[in-house]
N, CA, C and O atoms as CSV, one atom per row, in Angstrom:
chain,resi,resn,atom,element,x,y,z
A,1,UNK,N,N,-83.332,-175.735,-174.259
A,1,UNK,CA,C,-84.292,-176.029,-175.302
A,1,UNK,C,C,-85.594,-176.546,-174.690
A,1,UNK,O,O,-86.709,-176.310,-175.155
A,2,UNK,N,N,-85.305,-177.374,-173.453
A,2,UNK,CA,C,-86.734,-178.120,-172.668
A,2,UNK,C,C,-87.219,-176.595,-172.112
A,2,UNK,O,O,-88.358,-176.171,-172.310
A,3,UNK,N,N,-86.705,-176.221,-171.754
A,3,UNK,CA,C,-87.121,-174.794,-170.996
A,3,UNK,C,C,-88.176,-174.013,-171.984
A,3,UNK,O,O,-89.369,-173.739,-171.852
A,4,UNK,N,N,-87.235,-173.776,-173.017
A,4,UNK,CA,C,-88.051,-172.758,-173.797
A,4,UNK,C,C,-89.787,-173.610,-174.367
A,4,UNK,O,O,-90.959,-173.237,-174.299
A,5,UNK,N,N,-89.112,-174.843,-174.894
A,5,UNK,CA,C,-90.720,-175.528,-175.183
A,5,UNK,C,C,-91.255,-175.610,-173.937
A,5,UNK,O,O,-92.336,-176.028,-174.351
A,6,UNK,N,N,-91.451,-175.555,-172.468
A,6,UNK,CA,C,-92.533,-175.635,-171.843
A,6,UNK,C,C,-92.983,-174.401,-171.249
A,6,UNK,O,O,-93.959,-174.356,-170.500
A,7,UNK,N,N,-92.224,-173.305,-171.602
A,7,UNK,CA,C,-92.328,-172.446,-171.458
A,7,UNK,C,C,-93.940,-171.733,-172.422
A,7,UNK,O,O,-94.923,-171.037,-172.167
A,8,UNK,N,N,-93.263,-172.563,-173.733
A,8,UNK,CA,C,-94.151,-172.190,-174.731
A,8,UNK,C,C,-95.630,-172.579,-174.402
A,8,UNK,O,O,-96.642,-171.903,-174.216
A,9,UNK,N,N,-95.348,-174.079,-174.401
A,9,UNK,CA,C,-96.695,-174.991,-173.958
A,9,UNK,C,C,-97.569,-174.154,-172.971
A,9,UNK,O,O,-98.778,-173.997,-173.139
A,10,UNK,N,N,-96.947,-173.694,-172.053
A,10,UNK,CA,C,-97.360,-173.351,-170.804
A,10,UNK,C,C,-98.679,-172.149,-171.132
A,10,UNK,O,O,-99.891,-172.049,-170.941
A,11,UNK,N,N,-97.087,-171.029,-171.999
A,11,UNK,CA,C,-98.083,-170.221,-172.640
A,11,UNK,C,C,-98.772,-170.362,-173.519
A,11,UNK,O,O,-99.128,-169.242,-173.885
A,12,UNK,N,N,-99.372,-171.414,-174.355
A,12,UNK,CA,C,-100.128,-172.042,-175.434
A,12,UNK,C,C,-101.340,-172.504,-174.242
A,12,UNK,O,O,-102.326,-171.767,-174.243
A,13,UNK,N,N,-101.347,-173.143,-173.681
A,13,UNK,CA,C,-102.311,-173.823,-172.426
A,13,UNK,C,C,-103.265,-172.758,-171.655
A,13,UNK,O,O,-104.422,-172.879,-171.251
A,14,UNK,N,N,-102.317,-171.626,-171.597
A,14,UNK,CA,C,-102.795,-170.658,-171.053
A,14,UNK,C,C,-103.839,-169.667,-171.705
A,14,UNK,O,O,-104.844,-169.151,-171.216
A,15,UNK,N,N,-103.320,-169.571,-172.874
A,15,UNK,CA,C,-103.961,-168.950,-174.023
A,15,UNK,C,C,-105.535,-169.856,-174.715
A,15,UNK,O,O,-106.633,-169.426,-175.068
A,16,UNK,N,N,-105.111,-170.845,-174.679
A,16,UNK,CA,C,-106.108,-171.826,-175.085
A,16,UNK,C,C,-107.600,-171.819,-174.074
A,16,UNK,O,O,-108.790,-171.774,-174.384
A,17,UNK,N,N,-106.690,-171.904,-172.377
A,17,UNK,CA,C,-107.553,-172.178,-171.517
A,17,UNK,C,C,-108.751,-170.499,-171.148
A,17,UNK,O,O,-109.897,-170.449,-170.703
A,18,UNK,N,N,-107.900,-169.502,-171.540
A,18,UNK,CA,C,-108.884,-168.241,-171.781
A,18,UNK,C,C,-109.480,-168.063,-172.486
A,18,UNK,O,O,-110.603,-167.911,-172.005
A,19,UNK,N,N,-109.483,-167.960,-173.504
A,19,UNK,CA,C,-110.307,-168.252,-174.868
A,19,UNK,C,C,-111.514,-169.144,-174.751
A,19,UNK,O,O,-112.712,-168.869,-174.817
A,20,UNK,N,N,-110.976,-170.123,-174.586
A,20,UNK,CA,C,-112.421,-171.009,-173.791
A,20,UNK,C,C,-113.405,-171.048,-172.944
A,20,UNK,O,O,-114.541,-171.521,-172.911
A,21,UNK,N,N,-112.612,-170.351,-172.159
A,21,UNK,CA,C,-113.417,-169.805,-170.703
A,21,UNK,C,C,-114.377,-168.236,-170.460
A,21,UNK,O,O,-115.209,-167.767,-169.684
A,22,UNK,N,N,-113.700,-167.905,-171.545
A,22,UNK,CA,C,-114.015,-166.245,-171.787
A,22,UNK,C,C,-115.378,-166.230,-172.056
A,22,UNK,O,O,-116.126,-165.964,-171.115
A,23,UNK,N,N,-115.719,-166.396,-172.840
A,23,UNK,CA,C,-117.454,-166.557,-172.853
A,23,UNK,C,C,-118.139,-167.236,-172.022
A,23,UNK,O,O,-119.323,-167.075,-172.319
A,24,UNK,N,N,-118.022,-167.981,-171.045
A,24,UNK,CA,C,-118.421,-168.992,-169.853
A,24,UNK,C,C,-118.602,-167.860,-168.779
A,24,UNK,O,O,-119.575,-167.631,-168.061
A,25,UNK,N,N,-117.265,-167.149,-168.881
A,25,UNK,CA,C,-117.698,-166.364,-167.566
A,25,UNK,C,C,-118.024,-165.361,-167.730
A,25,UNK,O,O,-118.099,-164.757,-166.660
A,26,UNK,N,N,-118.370,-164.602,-168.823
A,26,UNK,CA,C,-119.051,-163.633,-168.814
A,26,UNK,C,C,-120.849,-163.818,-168.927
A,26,UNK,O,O,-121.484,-162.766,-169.006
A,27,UNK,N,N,-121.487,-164.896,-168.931
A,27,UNK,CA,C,-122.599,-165.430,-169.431
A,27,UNK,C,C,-123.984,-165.237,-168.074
A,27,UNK,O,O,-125.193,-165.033,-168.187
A,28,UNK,N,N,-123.026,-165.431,-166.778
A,28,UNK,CA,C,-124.026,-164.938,-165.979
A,28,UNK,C,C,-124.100,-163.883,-165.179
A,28,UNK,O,O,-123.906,-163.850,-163.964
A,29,UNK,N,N,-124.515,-162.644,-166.217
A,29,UNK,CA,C,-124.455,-161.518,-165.843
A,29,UNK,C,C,-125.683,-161.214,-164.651
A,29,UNK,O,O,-126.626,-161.908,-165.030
A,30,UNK,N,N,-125.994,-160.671,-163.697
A,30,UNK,CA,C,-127.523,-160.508,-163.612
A,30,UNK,C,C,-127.740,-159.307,-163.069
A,30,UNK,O,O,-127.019,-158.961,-162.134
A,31,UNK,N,N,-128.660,-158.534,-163.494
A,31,UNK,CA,C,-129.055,-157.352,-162.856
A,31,UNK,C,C,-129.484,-157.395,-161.459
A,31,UNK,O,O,-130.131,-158.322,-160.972
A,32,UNK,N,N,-128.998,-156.096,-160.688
A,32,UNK,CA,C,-129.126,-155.866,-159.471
A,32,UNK,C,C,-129.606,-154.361,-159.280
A,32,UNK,O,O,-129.091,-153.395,-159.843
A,33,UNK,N,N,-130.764,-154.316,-158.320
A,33,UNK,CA,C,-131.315,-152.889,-158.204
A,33,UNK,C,C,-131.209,-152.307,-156.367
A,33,UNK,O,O,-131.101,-153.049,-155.390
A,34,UNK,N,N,-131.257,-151.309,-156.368
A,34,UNK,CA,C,-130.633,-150.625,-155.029
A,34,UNK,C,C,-132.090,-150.732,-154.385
A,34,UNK,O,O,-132.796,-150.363,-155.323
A,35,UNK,N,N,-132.814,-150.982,-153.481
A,35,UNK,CA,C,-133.755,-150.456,-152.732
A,35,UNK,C,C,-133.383,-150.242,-151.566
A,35,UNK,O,O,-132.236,-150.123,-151.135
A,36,UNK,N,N,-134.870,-150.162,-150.763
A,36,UNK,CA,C,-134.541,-149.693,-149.545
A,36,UNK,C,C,-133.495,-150.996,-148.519
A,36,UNK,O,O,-133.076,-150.804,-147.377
A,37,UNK,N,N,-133.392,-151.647,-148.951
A,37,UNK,CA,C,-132.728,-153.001,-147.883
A,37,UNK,C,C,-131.424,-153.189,-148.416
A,37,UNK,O,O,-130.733,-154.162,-148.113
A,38,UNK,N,N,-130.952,-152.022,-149.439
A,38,UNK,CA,C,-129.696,-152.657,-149.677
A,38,UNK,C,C,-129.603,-153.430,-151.737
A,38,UNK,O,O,-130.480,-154.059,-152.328
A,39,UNK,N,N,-128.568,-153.115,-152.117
A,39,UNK,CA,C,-128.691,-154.229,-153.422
A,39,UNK,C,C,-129.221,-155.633,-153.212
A,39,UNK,O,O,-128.592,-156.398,-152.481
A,40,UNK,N,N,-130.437,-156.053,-153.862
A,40,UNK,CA,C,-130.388,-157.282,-154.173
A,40,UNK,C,C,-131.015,-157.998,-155.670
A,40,UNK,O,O,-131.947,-157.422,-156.231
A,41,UNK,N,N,-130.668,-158.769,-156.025
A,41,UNK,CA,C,-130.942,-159.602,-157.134
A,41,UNK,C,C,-132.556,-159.608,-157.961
A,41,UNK,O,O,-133.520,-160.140,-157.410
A,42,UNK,N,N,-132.659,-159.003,-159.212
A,42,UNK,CA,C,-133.592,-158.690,-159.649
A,42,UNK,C,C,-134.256,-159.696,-160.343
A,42,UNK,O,O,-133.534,-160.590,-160.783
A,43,UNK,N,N,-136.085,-159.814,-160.663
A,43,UNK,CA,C,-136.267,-160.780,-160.939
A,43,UNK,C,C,-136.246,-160.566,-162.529
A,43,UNK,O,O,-136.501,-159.394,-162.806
A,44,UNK,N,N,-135.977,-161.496,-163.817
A,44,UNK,CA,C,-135.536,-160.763,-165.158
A,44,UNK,C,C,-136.994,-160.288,-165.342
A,44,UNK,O,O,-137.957,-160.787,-164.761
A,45,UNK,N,N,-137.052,-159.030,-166.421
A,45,UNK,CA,C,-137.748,-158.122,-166.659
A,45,UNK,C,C,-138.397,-158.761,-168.096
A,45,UNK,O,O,-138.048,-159.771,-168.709
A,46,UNK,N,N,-139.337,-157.909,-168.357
A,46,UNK,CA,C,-139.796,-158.700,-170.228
A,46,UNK,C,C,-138.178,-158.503,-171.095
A,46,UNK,O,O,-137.386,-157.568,-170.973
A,47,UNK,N,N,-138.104,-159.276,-171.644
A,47,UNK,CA,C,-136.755,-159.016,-172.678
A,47,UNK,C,C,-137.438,-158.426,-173.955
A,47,UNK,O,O,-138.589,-158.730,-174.267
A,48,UNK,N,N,-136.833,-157.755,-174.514
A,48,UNK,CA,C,-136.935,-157.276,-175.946
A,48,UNK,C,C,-135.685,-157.956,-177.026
A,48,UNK,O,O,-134.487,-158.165,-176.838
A,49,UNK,N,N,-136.463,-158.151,-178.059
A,49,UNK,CA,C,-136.005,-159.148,-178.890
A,49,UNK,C,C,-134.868,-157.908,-180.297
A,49,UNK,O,O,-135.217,-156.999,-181.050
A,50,UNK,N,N,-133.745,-158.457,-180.056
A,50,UNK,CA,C,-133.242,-157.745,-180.486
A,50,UNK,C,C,-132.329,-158.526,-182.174
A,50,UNK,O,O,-131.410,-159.336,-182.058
A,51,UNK,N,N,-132.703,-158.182,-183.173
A,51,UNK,CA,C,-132.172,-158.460,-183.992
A,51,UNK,C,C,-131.032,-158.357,-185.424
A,51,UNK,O,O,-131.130,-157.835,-186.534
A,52,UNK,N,N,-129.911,-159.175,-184.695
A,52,UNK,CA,C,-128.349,-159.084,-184.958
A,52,UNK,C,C,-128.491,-159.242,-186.348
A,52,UNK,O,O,-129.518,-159.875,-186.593
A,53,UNK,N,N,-127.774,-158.870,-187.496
A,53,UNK,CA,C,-127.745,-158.521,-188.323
A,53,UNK,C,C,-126.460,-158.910,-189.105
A,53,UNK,O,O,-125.881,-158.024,-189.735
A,54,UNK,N,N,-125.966,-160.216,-189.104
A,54,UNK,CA,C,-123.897,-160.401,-189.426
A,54,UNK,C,C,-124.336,-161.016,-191.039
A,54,UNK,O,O,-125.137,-161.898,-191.350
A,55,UNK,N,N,-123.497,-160.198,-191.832
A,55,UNK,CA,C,-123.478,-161.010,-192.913
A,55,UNK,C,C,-121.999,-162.100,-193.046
A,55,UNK,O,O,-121.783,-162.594,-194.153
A,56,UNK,N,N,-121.052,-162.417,-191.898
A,56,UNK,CA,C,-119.877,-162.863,-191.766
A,56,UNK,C,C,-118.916,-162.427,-191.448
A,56,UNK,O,O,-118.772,-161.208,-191.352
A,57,UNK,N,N,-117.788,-163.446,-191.141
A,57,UNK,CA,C,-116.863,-162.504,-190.703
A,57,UNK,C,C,-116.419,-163.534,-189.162
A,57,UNK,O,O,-116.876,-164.633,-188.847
A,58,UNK,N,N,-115.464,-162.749,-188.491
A,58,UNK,CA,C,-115.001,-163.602,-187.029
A,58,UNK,C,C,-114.955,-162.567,-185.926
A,58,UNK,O,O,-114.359,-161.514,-186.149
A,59,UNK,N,N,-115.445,-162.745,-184.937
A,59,UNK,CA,C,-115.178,-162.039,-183.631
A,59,UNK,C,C,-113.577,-161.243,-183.275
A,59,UNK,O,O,-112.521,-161.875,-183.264
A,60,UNK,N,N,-113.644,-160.318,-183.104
A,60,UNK,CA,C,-111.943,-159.752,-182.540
A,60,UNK,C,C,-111.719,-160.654,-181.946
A,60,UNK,O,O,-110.910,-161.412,-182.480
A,61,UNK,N,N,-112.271,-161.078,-180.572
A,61,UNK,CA,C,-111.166,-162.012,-179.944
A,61,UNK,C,C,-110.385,-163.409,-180.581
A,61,UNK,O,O,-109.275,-163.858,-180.294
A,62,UNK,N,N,-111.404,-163.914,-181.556
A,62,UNK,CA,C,-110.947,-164.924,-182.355
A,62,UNK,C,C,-109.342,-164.477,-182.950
A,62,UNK,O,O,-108.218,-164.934,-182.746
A,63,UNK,N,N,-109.689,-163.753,-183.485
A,63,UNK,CA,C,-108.697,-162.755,-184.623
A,63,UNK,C,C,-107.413,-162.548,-183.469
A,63,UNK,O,O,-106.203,-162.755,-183.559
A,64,UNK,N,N,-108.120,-162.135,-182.559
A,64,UNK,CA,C,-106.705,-161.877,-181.675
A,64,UNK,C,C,-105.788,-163.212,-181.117
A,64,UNK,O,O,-104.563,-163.267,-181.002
A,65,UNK,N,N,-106.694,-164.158,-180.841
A,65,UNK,CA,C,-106.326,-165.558,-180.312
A,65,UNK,C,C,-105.402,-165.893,-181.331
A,65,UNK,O,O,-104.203,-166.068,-181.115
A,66,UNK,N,N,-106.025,-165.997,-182.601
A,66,UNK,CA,C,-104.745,-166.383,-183.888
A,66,UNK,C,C,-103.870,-165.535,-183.994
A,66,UNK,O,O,-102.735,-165.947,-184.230
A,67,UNK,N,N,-104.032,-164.486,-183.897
A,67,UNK,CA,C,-102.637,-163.671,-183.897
A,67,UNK,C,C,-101.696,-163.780,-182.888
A,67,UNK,O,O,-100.627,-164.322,-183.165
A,68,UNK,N,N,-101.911,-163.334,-181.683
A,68,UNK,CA,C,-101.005,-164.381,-180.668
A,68,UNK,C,C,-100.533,-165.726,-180.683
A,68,UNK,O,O,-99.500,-165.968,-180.059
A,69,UNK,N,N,-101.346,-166.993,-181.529
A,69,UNK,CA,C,-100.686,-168.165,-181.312
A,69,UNK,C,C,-99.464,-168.121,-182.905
A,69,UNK,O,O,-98.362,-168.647,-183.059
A,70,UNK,N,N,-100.215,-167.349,-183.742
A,70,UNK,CA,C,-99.273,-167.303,-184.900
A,70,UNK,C,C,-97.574,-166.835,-184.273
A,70,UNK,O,O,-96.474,-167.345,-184.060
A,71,UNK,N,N,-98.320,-165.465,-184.172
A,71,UNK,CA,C,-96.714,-164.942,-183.165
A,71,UNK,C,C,-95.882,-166.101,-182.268
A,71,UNK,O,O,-94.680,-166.320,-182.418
A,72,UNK,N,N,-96.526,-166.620,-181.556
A,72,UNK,CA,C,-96.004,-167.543,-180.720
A,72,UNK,C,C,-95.349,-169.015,-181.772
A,72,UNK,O,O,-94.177,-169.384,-181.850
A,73,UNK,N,N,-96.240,-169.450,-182.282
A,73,UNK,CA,C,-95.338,-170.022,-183.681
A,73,UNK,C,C,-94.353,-169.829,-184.122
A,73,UNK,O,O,-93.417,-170.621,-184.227
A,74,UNK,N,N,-94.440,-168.225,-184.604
A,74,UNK,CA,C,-93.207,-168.162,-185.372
A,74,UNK,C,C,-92.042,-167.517,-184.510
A,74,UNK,O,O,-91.054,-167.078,-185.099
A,75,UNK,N,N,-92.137,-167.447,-183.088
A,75,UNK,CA,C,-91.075,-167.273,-182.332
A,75,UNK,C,C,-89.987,-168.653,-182.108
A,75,UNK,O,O,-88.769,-168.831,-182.141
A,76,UNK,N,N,-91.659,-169.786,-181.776
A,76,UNK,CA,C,-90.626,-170.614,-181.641
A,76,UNK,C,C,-89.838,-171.266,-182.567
A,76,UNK,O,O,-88.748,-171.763,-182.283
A,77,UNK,N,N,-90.513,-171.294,-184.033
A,77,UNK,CA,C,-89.732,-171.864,-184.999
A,77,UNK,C,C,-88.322,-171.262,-185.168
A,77,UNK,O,O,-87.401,-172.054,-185.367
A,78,UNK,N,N,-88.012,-169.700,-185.098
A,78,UNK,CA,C,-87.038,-168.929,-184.905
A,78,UNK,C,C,-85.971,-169.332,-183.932
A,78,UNK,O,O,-84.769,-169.129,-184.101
A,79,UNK,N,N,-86.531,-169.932,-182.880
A,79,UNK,CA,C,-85.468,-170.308,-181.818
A,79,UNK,C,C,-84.760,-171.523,-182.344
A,79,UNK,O,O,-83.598,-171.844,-182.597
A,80,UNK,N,N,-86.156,-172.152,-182.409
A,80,UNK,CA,C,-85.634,-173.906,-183.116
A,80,UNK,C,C,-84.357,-173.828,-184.312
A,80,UNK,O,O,-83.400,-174.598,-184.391
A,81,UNK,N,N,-84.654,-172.694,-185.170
A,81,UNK,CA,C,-83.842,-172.720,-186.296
A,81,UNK,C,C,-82.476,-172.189,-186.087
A,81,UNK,O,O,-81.391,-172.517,-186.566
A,82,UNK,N,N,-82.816,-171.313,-185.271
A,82,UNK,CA,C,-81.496,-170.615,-184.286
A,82,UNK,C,C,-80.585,-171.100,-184.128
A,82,UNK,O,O,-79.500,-170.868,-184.662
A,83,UNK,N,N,-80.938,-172.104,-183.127
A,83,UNK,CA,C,-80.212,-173.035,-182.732
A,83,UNK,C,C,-79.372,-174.178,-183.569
A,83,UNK,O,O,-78.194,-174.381,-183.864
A,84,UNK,N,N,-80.827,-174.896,-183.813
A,84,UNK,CA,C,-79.881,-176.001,-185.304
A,84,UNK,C,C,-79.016,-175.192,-186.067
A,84,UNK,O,O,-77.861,-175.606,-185.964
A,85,UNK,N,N,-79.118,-174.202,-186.793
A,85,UNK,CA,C,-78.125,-173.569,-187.708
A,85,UNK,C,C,-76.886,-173.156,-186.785
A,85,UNK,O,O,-75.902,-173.804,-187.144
A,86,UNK,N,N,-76.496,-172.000,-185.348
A,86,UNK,CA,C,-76.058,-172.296,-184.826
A,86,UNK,C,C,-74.726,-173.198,-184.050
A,86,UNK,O,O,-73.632,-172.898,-183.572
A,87,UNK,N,N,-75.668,-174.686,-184.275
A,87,UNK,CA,C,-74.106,-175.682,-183.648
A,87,UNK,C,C,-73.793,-176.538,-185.105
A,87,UNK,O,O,-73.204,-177.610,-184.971
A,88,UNK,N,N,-74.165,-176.101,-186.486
A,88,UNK,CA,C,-73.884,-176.356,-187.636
A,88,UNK,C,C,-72.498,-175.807,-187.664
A,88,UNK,O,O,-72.184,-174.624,-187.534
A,89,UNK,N,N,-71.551,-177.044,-187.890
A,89,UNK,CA,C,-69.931,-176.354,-188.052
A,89,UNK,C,C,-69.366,-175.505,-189.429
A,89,UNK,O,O,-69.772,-175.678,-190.578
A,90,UNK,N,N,-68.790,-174.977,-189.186
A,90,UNK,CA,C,-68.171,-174.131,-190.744
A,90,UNK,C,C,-66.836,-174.290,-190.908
A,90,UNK,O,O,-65.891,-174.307,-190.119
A,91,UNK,N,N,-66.940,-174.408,-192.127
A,91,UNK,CA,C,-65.493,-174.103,-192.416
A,91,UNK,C,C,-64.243,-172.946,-192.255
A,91,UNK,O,O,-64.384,-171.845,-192.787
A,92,UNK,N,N,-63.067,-173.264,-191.518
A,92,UNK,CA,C,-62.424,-172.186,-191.143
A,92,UNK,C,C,-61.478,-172.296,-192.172
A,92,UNK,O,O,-61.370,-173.417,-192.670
A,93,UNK,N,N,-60.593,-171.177,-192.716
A,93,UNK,CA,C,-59.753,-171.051,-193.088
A,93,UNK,C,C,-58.128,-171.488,-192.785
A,93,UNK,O,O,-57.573,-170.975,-191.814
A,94,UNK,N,N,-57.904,-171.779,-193.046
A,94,UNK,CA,C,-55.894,-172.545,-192.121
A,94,UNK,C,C,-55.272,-171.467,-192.222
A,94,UNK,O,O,-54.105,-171.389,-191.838
């Protein structure tokens, strides 16, 4: 039973700690151009202003994050219940 909850945790921690991080590391992207010396690091260019348009709603990855921790929820409640019901004694017949 300790097994399976840190098992869970582990994968809850794990899940948590990507999600978080996921936009962090994708953030410093930077363009690189080939010249004559080889790739190196470009200086940023004029930006053009580009305008997003959301009337609401949540990101897929959000959507996906809850769906995995839901799943993961209701696995473990399944085990938990498993079990307790399980070493619940019954009545035998004589």
């Amino acid at each position: 039973m300790r097994r399976i909850s840190a098992v869970l945790a582990a994968a809850g921690a794990g899940l948590l700690a990507w999600v978080v991080a996921a936009p962090a590391a994708f953030a410093g992207a930077r363009p690189y151009l080939v010249g004559e010396n080889g790739p190196s690091s470009a200086p940023p260019g004029p930006r053009t202003v580009i305008h997003v348009v959301q009337a609401g709603g949540m990101p897929g990855w959000q959507i996906a994050a809850i769906a995995v921790a839901a799943a993961l929820a209701a696995a473990a409640a399944a085990v938990f219940l498993d079990r307790a019901w399980s070493h619940r004694s019954t009545a035998h017949a004589a």
